[in-house]
C-alpha positions as CSV (number, residue, x, y, z in Angstrom):
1,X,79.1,76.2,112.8
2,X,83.0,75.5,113.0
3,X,84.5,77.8,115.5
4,X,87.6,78.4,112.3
5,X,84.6,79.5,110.1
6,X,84.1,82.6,112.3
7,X,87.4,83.5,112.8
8,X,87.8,83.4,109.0
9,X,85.1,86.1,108.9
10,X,85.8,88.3,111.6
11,X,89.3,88.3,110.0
12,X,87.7,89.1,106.3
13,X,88.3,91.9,104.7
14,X,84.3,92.2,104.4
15,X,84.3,93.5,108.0
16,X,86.5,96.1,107.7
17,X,84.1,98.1,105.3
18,X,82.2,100.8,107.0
19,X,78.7,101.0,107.9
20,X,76.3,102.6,105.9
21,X,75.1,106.3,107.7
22,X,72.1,105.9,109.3
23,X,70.8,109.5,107.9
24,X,67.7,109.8,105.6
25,X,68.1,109.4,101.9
26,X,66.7,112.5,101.1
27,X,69.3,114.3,103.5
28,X,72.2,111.8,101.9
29,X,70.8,113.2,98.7
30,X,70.5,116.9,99.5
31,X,74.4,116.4,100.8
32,X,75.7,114.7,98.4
33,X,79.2,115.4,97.1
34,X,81.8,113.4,95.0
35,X,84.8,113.0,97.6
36,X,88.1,111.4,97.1
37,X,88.5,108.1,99.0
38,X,92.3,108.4,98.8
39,X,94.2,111.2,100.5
40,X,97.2,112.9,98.5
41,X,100.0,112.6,100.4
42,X,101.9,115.7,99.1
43,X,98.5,117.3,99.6
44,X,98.2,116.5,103.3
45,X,101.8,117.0,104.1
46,X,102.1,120.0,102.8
47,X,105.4,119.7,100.8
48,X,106.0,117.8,97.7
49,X,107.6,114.5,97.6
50,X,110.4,113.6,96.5
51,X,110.3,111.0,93.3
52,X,110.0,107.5,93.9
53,X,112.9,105.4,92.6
54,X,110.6,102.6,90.3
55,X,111.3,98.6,91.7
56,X,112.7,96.6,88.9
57,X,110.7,93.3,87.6
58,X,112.1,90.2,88.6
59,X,113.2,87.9,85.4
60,X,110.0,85.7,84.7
61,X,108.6,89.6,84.3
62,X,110.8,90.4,82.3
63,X,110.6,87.3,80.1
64,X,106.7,88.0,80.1
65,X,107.0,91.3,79.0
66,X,109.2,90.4,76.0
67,X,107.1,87.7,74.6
68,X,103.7,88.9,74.7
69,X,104.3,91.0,71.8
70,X,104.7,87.9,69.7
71,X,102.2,85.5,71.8
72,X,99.6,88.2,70.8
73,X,100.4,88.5,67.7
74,X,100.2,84.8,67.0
75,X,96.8,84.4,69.2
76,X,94.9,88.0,68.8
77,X,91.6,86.4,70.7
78,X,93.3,85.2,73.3
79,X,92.3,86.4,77.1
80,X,95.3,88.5,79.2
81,X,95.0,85.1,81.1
82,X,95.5,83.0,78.2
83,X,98.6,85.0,76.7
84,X,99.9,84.7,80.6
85,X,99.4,80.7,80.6
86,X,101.1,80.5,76.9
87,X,104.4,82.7,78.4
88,X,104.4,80.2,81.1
89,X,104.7,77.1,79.7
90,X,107.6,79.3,77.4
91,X,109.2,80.5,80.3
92,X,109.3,76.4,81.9
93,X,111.1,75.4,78.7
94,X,113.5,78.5,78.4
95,X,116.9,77.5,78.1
96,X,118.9,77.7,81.6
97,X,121.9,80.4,79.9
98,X,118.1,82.9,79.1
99,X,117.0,82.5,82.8
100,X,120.5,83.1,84.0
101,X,120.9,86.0,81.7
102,X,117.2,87.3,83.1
103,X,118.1,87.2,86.6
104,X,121.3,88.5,86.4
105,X,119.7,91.9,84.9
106,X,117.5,91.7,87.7
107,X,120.0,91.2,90.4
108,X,121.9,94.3,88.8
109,X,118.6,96.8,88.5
110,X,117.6,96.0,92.1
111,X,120.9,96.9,94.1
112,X,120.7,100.0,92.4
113,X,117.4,100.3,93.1
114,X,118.1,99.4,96.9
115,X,120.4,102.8,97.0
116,X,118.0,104.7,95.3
117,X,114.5,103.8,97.9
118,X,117.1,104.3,100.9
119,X,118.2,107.9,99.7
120,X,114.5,108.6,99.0
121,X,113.0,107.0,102.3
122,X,116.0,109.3,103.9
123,X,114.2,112.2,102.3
124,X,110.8,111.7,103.7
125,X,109.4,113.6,106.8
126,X,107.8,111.5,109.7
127,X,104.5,113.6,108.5
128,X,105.0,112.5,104.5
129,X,105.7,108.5,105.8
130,X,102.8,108.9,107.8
131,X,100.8,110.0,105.3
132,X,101.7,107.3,102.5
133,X,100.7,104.9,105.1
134,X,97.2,106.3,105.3
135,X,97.1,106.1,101.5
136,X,98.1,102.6,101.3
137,X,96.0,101.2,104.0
138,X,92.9,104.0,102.4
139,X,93.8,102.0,98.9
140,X,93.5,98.5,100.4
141,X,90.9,98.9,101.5
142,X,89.2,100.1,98.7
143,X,90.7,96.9,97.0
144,X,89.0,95.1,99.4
145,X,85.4,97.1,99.1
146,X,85.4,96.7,95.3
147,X,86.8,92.4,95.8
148,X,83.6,92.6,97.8
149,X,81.2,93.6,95.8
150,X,82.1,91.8,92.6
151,X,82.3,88.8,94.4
152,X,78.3,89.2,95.9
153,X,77.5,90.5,92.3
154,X,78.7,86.9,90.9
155,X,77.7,85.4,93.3
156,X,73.9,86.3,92.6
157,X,73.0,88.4,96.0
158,X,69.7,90.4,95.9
159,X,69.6,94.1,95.5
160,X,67.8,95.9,98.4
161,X,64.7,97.6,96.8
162,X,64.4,101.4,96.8
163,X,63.2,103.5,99.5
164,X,60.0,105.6,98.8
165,X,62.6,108.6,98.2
166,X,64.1,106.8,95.7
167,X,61.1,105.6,93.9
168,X,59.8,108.9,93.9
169,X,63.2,110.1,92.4
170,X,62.8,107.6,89.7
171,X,59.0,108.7,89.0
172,X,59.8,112.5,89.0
173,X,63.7,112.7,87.7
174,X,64.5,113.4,84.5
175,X,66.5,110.9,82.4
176,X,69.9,111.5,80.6
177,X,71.5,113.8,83.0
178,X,74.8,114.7,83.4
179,X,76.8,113.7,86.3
180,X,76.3,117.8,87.4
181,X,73.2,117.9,86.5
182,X,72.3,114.7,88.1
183,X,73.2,116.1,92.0
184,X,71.4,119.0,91.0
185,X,67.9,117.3,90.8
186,X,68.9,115.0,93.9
187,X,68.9,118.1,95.7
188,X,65.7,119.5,94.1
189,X,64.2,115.9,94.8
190,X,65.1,116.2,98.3
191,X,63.4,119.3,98.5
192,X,60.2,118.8,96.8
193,X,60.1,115.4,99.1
194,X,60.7,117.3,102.0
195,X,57.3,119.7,101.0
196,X,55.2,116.7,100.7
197,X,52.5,115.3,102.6
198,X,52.4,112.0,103.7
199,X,49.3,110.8,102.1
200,X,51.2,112.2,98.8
201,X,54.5,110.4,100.1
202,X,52.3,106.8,101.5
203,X,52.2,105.3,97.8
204,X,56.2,105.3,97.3
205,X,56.5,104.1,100.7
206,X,54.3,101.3,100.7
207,X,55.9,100.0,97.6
208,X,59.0,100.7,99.1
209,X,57.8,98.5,102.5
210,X,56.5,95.9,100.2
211,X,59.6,95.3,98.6
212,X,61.3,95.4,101.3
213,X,59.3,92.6,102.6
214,X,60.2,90.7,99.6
215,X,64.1,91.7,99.4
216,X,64.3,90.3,103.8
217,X,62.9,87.0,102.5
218,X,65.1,86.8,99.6
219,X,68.5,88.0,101.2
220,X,68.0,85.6,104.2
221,X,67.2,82.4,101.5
222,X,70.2,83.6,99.7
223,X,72.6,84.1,103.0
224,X,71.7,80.2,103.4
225,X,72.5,79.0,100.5
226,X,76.3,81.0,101.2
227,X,76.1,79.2,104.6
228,X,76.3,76.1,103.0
229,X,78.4,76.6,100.1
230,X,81.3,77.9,102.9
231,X,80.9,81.4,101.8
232,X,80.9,83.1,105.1
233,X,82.6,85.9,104.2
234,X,79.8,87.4,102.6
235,X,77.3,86.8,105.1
236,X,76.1,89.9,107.4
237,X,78.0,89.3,111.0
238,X,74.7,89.3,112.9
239,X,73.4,86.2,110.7
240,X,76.5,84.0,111.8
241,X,76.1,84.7,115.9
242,X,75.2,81.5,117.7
243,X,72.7,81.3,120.0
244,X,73.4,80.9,123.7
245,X,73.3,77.0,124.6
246,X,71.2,76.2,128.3
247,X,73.4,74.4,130.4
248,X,72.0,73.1,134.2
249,X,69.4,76.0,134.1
250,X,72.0,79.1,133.2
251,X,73.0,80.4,130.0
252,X,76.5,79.2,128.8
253,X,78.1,80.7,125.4
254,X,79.2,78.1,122.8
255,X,82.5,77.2,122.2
């Protein structure tokens, strides 16, 4: 493995997601509550914020905006990618006077905008700038989380299998719920799991364990296949460790 591969993935966004807890499902059920992943800034800080002066488009923005209108209406089943290829090739032909025009707006709107983000950066408390960093970094993050998981879902990586909680939840919940209703019987679940014996628990387990059997053998046939297509930012870290190389007798790290 090419030493640049593993710096690309212990540079990857992928790494920076969290691990899962390590608590039982039935407890994460029994706890379960619908949290916000990005903090409020006003909210933490105590004090509203001032408004944020909006950053002008630059002129091939603005050109976009003003012809899709007309692009859409000419080509109704064409993609948001499509109508974005059609404005380009427009904006490549655009007479130079229409770019000129274009960029001059944008010049304009953006040195008043300039005066307008310093007076409201002026405004800001250290604890309010400190706090809209938190919810940036918070947001890219999740950016990065949901890249993540679209990317493994294309890319065709196995599901892991239930846990004999969660097949019992599927034998014993009742379907349709609401989203209230739903962590109502998680937590009833959890409960009624809790009171059971193991002989009435070893069925869901064992088909939980047998799956799980499958789902290893799967997820390490699949991680190979990424191997080799140069997808290594997917792959689990511990799957991409070299082994130690014997040198003279001792142990020596690869380079």
């Amino acid at each position: 493995m090419q030493v640049n591969n593993l710096v690309r993935l212990f540079n990857s966004s992928r790494l920076r997601i969290s691990s899962r807890t390590s608590l039982p499902s039935y407890q994460l059920a029994a706890q379960f509550q619908t949290t916000s992943h990005l903090s409020d800034p006003a909210a933490t800080s105590g004090s509203a914020l001032p408004e944020k002066p909006k950053r002008p488009v630059n002129a091939y923005i603005r050109f976009l905006q003003s012809v899709r209108p007309s692009l859409l209406a000419k080509n109704p089943k064409a993609s948001p990618t499509d109508i974005s290829k059609l404005a380009a090739a427009q904006w490549q032909v655009l007479d130079p006077a229409s770019k000129s025009k274009l960029e001059d707006e944008y010049k304009k709107e953006q040195t008043v905008w300039l005066q307008k983000n310093a007076k409201y950066l002026s405004q800001l408390t250290d604890q309010q700038k400190q706090d809209i960093r938190q919810a940036r970094t918070e947001k890219t993050e999740e950016k990065a989380k949901r890249e993540y998981k679209k990317k493994v879902k294309e890319l065709g990586r196995p599901k892991r299998p239930l846990n004999g909680f969660l097949l019992y939840c599927a034998d014993k919940k009742p379907k349709n719920l609401s989203k209230e209703e739903n962590k109502l019987q998680l937590k009833l679940m959890a409960q009624k799991w809790a009171a059971l014996s193991e002989m009435d628990k070893a069925p869901y387990n064992t088909r939980a364990a047998e799956a799980l059997v499958k789902y290893r053998e799967d997820i390490k046939n699949w991680e190979d296949q990424m191997i080799a297509q140069d997808h290594l930012d997917v792959i689990r870290r511990k799957n991409l460790i070299l082994p130690p190389t014997k040198m003279d007798g001792k142990t020596k790290a690869p380079k």
